[in-house]
ZAMARGU-4260 file (C-alpha; in steps of 0.2 Angstrom, whole numbers, plus 5000, padded with zeros to 4 digits):
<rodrens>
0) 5572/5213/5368 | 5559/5227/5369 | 5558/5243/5370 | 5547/5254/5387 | 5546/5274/5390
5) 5557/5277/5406 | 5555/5297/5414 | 5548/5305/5429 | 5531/5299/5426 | 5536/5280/5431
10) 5551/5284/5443 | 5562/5280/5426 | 5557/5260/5427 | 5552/5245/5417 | 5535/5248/5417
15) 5523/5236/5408 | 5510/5250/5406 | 5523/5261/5396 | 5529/5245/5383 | 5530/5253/5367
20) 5522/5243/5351 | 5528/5238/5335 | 5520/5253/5322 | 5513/5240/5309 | 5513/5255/5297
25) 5532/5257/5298 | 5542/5243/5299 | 5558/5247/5310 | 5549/5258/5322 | 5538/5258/5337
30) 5525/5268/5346 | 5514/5271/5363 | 5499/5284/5366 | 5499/5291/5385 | 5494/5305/5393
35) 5508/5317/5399 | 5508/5333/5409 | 5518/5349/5407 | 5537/5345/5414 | 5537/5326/5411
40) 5553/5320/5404 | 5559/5302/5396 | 5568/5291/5387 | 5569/5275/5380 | 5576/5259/5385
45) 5580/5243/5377 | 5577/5228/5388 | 5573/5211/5392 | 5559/5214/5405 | 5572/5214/5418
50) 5590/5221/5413 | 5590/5236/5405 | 5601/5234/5388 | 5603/5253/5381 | 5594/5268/5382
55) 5590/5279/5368 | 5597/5293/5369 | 5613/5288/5377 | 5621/5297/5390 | 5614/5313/5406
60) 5604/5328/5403 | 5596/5323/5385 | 5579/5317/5389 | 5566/5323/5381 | 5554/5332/5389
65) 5533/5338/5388 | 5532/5356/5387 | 5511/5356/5387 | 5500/5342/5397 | 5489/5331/5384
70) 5487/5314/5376 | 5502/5311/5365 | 5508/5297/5352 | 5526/5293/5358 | 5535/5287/5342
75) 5554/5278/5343 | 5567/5272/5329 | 5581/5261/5337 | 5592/5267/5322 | 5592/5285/5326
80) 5586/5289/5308 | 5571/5297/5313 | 5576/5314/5305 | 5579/5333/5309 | 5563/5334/5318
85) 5565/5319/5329 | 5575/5319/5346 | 5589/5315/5342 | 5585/5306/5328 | 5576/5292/5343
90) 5560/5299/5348 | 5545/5310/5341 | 5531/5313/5350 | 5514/5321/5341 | 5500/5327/5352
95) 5482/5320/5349 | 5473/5328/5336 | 5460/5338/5345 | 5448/5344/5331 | 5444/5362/5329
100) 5449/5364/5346 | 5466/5373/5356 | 5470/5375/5371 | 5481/5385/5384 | 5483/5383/5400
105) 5492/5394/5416 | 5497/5412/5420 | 5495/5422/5405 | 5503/5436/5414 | 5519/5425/5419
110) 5517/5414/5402 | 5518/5399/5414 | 5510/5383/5408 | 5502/5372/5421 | 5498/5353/5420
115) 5479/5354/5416 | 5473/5348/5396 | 5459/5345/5386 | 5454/5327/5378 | 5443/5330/5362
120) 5432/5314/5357 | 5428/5314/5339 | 5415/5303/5338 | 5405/5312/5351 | 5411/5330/5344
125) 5414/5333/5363 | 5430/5341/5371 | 5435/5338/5390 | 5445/5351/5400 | 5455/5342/5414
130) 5460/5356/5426 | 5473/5346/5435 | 5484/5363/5445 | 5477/5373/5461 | 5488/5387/5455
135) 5483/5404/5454 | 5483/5412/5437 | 5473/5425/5426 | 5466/5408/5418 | 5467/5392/5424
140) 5461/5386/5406 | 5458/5395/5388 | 5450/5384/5377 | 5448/5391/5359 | 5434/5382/5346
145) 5440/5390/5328 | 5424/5392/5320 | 5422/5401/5301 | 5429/5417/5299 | 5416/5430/5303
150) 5412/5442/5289 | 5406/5459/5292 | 5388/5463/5295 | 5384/5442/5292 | 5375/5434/5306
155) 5381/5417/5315 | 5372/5405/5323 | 5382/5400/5340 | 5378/5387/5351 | 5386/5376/5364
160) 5383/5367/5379 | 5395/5363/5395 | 5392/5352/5410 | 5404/5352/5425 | 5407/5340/5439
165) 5409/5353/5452 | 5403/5370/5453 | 5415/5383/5442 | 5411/5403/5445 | 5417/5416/5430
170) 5416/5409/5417 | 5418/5418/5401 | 5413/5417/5384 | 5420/5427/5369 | 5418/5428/5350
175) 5436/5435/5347 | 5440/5448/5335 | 5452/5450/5320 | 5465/5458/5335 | 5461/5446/5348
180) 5451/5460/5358 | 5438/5448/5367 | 5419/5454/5362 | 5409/5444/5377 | 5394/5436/5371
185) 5388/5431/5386 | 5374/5444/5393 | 5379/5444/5412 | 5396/5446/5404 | 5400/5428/5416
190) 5393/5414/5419 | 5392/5401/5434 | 5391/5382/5430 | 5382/5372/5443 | 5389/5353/5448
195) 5383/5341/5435 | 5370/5355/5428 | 5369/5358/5410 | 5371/5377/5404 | 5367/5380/5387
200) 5371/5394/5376 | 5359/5398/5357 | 5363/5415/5352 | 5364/5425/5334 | 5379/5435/5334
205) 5380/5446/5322 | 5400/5449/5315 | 5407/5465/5315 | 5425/5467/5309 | 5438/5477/5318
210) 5438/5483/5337 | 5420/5472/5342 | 5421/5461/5327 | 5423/5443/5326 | 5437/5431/5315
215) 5424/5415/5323 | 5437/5412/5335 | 5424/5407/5349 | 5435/5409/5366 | 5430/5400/5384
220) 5439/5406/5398 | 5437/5395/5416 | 5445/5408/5427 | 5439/5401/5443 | 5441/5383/5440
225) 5450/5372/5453 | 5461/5355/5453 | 5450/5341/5451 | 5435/5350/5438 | 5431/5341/5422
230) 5420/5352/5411 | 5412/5343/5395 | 5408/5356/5380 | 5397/5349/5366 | 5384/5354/5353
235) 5396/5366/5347 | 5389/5377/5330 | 5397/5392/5322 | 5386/5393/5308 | 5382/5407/5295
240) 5363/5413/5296 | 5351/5424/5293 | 5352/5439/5305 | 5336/5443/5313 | 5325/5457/5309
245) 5331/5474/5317 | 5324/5478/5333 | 5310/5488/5333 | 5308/5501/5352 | 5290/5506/5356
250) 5286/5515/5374 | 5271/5505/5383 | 5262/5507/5398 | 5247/5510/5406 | 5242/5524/5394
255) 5241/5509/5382 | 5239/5494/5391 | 5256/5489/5388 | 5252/5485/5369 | 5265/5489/5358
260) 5259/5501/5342 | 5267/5512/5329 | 5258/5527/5336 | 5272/5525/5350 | 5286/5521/5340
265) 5303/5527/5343 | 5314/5532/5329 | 5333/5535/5326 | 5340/5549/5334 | 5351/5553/5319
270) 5360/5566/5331 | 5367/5553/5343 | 5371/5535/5338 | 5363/5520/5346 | 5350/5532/5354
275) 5332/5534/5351 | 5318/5545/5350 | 5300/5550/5353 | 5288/5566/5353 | 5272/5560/5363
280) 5260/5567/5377 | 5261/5559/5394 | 5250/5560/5408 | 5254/5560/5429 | 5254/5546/5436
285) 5257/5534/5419 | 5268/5519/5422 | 5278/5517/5407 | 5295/5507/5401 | 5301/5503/5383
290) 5300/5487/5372 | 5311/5481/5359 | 5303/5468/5345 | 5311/5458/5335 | 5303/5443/5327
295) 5295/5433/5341 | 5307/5438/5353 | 5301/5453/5366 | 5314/5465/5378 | 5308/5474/5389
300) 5318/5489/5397 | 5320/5488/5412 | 5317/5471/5411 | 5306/5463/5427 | 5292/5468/5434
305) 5290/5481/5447 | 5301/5494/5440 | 5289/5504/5427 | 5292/5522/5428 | 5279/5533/5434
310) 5278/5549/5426 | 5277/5565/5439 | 5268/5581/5438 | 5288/5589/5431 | 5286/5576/5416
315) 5269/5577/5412 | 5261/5586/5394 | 5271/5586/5377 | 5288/5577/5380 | 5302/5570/5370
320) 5306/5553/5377 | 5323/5548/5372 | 5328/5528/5373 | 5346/5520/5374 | 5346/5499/5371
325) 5363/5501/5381 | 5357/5511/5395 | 5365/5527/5399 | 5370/5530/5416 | 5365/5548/5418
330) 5347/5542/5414 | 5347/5533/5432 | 5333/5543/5437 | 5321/5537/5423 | 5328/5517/5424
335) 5344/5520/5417 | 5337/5518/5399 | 5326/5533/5393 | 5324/5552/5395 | 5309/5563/5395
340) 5313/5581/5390 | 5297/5591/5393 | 5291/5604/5378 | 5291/5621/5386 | 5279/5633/5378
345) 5266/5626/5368 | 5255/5636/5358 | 5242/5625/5351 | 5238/5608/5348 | 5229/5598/5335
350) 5223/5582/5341 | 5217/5576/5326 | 5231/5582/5316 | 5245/5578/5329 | 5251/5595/5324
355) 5261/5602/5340 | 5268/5621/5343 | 5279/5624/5355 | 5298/5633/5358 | 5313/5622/5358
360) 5329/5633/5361 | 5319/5651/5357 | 5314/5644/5340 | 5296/5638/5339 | 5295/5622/5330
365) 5279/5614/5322 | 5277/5594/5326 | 5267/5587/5312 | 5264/5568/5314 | 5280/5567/5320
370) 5292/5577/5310 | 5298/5594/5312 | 5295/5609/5304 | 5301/5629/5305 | 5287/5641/5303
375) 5291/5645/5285 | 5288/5626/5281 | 5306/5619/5283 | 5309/5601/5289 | 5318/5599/5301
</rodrens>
């Protein structure tokens, strides 16, 4: 006699494709790996290939059934002595060990599971999202790679690539925080994969604990995905590094042929987080944007070409530019990232000093090189 898998998934039959093997690690009990999908039920029967003898468990509505689609490792005992955490006592099925990966698929609003599932191949350190359902969801598939947990103000070097058989619009990546509020990594906040195109993804992500912060949960979300997508992700890293050097904002333009020096320099408005600043001159007619340095790597805001500012006749003479990396929306009129507030009322100027005189709020100031003074000699 021998023993098969009978269920939904092979119309409850003898099926030679679900013949279950003799574990040679546990005399007494026997074992098949399958793929299942969310719903499937079974049992087990005992037969001779053509009569069906018993089946384990005896008796109507106790079969065991899948609650989550993937590979699993079906194990049987015909004694029922399988333990508390078999069912009853005849069958245990463990899910395939998928690394570092999890995975969750459905309606997260409605906490219904659909019947897609991810594969992971060890050997190639390479997971496989099967979307297998054309249902409508606020996810079709969350895969989550648990990485180190971040520490605050540590770097982390995280990398990935994905490769899709068909194109897959919104999709998301996320370095999850220590309250599962997703921090999107991802610059266009989404990305699209193109059929059978290769997307990579090689940032430094610096960890920062609490609302934006990071436990190295790296989060993928395939929103838009559709019944029939297979998506490889591989050359995964979550890595501790060193963090880059800080970004450094210069204004540039054609007053300086778009060069970046410390005489134009912004410094950190100490008044207004994330915002910076910088007493200059311009002139009418001076095209200008702002650059950010760090190491090798250049940003230019706006980025593009085609987009400089050009100063008018309004915003012309001794100004204080002020500069947002995160843009401010009021700023429209100046490219959305910086400010030119003109100096009303100068005195007298010092070139080669770079001493400035002029009335801020009804209190005239003294620029020296760049730092403020009251008359009597006060810093500001």
């Amino acid at each position: 006699m021998e023993y098969y898998l009978a269920g939904s998934m092979n119309n409850w039959t003898v099926d030679p494709a679900y013949k279950m093997a003799a574990n040679p690690g546990n005399e007494g009990e026997y074992l098949i790996s399958k793929l299942f999908l969310a719903g499937d039920q079974f049992k087990v029967i005992m037969s001779d290939g053509a009569e069906i003898a018993a089946w384990y468990p005896d008796g109507m509505d106790n079969n065991y059934a899948i609650a989550r689609s993937g590979e699993y490792t079906v194990y049987f005992r015909p004694d029922g002595q399988g333990g508390d955490d078999w069912h009853y006592g005849f069958i245990y099925a463990a899910p395939a060990d998928l690394g570092p990966w999890s995975a969750w698929f459905g309606n997260a609003d409605l906490q219904e599971e659909f019947d897609s599932y991810l594969t992971y191949d060890e050997a190639a350190a390479k997971a496989t999202v099967h979307i297998a359902s054309d249902r409508t969801g606020q996810w079709r598939a969350q895969i989550k790679y648990q990485g180190p947990a971040a520490e605050d103000g540590k770097c982390y070097h995280v990398a990935l690539k994905m490769k899709a058989n068909h194109d897959i619009s919104g999709v998301t990546l996320k370095w999850q925080d220590d309250n599962n509020t997703p921090n999107v990594i991802y610059e266009n906040q989404s990305i699209n994969l193109g059929a059978n195109e290769e997307f990579a993804y090689d940032e430094v992500v610096k960890g920062i604990l609490g609302e934006k912060g990071s436990n190295g949960i790296l989060v993928i979300d395939f929103g838009f995905a559709h019944a029939g997508d297979v998506i490889d992700i591989y050359g995964v890293t979550i890595e501790e590094t060193e963090c880059p050097e800080p970004e450094k904002y210069y204004l540039v333009g054609s007053f300086n042929e778009w060069a970046a020096t410390e005489d134009y320099l912004f410094a950190e408005n100490t008044a207004a987080p994330g915002e910076y600043m910088l007493d200059t001159k311009l002139t009418e007619g001076d095209q200008l944007k702002v650059v950010g340095i760090s190491g090798e790597n250049e940003n230019y805001y706006p980025a593009g070409f085609a987009n400089n500012y050009v100063v008018d006749a309004a915003h012309a003479g001794w100004v204080t530019v002020y500069f947002r990396p995160a843009g401010n929306p009021e700023w429209e009129a100046f490219g959305g990232y910086f400010y030119i507030n003109v100096r009303q009322g100068i005195e007298n100027v010092e070139i080669q000093t770079k001493t400035v005189k002029y009335i801020e709020n009804g209190q005239l100031i003294i620029l020296k090189n760049g730092t403020k003074y009251t008359p009597q000699g006060q810093q500001l």
